[in-house]
C-alpha positions as CSV (number, residue, x, y, z in Angstrom):
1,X,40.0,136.1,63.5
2,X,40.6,132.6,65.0
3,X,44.3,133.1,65.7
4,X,42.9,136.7,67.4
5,X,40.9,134.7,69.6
6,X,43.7,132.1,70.0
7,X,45.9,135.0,71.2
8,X,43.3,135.7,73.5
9,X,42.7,133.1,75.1
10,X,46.4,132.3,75.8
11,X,46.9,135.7,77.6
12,X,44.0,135.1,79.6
13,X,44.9,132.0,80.6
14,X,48.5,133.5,81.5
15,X,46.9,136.6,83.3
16,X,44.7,134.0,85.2
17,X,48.0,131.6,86.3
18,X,49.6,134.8,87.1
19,X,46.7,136.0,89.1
20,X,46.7,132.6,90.9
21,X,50.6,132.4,91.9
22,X,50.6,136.3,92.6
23,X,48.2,135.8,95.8
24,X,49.9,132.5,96.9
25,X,53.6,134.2,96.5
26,X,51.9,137.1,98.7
27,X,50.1,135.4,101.2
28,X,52.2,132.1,101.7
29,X,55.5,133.2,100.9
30,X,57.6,132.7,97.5
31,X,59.4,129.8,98.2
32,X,56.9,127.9,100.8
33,X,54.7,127.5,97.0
34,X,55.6,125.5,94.5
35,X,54.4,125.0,91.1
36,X,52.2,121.6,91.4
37,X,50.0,124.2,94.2
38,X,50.0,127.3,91.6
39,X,48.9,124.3,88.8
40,X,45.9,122.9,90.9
41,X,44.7,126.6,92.8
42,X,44.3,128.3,88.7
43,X,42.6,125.0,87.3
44,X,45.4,124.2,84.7
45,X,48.1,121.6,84.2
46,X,51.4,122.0,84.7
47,X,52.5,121.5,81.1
48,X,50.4,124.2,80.1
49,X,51.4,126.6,83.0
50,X,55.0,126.0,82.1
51,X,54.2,126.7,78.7
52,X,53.4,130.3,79.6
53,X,56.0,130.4,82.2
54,X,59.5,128.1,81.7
55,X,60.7,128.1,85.4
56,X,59.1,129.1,88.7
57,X,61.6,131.6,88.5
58,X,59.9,133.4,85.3
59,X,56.8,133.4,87.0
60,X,57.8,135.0,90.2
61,X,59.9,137.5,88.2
62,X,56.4,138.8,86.4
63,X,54.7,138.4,89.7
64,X,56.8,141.1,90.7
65,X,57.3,142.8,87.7
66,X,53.7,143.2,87.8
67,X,53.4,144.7,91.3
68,X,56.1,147.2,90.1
69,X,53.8,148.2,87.5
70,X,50.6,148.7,90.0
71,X,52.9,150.5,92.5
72,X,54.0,153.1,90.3
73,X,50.8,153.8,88.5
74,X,49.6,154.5,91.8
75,X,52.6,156.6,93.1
76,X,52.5,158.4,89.8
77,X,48.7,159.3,89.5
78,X,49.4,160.7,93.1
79,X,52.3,162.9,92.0
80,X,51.2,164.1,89.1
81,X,48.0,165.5,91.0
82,X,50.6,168.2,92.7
83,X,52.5,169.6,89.8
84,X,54.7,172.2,90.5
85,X,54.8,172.0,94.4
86,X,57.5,169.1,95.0
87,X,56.9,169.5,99.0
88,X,53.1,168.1,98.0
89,X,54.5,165.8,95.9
90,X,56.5,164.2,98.6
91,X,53.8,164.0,101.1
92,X,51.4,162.7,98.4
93,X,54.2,159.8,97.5
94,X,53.9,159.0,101.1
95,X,50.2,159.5,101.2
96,X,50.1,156.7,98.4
97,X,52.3,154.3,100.4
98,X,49.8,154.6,103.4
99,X,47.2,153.9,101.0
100,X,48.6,150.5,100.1
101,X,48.3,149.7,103.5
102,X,45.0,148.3,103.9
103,X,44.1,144.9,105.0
104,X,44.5,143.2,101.4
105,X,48.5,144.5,102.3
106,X,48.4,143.1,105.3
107,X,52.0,140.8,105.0
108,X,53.7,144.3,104.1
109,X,55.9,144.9,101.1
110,X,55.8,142.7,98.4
111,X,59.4,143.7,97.5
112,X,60.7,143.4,101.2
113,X,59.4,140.0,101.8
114,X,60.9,138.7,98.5
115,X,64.7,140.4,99.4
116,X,63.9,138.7,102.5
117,X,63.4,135.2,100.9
118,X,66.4,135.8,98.2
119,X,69.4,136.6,99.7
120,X,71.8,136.0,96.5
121,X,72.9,139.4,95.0
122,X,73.1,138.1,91.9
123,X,69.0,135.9,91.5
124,X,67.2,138.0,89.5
125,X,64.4,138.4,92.0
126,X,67.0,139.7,94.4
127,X,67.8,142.4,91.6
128,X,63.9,143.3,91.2
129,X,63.1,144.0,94.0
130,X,67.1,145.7,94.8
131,X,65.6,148.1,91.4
132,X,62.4,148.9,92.8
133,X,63.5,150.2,96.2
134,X,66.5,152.2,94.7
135,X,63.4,153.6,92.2
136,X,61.7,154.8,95.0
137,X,64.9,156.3,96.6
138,X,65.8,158.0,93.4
139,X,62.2,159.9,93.4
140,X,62.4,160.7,96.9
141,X,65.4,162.2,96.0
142,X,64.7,164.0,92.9
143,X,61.6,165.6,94.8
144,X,63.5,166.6,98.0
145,X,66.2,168.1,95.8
146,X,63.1,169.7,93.8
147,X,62.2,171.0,97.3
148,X,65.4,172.4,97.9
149,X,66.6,169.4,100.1
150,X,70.2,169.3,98.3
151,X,72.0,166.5,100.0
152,X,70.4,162.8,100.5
153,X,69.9,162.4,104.4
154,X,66.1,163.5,104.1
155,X,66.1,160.5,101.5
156,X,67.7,158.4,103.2
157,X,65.2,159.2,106.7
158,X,62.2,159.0,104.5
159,X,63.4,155.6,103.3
160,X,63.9,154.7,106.7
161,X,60.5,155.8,107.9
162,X,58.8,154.1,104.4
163,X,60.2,150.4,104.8
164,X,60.2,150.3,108.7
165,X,56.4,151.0,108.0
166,X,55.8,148.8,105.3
167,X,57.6,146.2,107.7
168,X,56.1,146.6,111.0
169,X,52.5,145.9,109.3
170,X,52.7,142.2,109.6
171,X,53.7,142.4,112.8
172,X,51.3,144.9,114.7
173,X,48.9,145.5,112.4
174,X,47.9,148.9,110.6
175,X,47.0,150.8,114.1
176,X,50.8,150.2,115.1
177,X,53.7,151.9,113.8
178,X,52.8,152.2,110.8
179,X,50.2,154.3,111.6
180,X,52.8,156.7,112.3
181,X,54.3,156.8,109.2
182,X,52.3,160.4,107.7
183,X,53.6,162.6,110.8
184,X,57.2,161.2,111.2
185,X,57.4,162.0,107.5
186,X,55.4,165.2,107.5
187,X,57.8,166.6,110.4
188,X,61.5,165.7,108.5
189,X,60.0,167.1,105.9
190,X,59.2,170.6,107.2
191,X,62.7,170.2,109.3
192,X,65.0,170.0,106.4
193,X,62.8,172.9,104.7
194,X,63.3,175.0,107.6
195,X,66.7,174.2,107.9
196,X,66.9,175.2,104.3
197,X,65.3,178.8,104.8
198,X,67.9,179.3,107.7
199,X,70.7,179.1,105.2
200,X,68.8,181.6,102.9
């Protein structure tokens, strides 16, 4: 029972740390924080946060590993709620990306900003967040060929539309561009559909 406990207690003081540096990475930037500020803001030295987490590195990786996770439980409960009609599916993926734009979101994509702060192909936060954007491609894709969208330039648009709204938010806010983000992808959409029917 007390290693149970023990066991415990570890992860929640992991969760917490990881908690901690996951709003600093977000708000400040990833490399503007540094490990002695992640120590002091979660209350915990930095023998025992580098106990749970071996380099800075480690930590940012499940930072973003984490994010992943939330992201996709959220695209994925939004999916799933349109079985059978991929053209709903696609709107409610982009649906679910407007939802993560609320003021808690308000420096963008978490996955942008850190390709933005690692420009080495080869750092494995570069590859992260390179993996979560080609993720999101590959669904768009999948759905839009679902859809009967067969070649990849609806993709490619939506993935245009997607980032250059998840990247405008810092910068004007959620009224801006962004904003627009549901009827530029509603309209491509229905354009490549009816394209589609033409060639019927």
């Amino acid at each position: 029972m007390g290693s149970e406990v023990g066991e415990l207690a570890r992860a929640s003081v992991r969760q917490h740390i990881l908690n901690t540096a996951s709003d600093l990475f977000y708000r400040e930037g990833i490399r503007s924080i540094g490990v002695d500020t992640i120590a002091e803001k979660a209350g915990v030295s930095k023998a025992t946060l580098y106990r749970h987490f071996p380099t800075k590195d480690d930590l940012i990786v499940a930072y973003l590993e984490a994010q992943d996770h939330i992201n996709w439980e959220h695209f994925d409960e939004a999916i799933a709620r349109h079985e059978g009609s991929p053209k709903e599916q696609l709107l409610a993926l982009i649906d679910a990306t407007i939802e993560l734009l609320e003021p808690g979101y308000h420096r963008g994509c978490h996955f942008l900003n850190a390709l933005a702060e690692f420009s080495e192909e080869d750092h494995p936060v570069h590859l992260l967040a390179v993996e979560y954007n080609r993720a999101i491609k590959l669904r768009l894709s999948r759905l839009s060929q679902q859809a009967g969208v067969h070649d990849e330039t609806l993709t490619d648009q939506l993935m245009l539309v997607i980032n250059g709204a998840l990247s405008s938010v810092p910068v004007y806010g959620f009224a801006g561009p962004a904003a627009q983000l549901k009827s530029i992808a509603s309209h491509l959409i229905d354009l490549h559909l009816a394209n589609v029917r033409k060639k019927l």
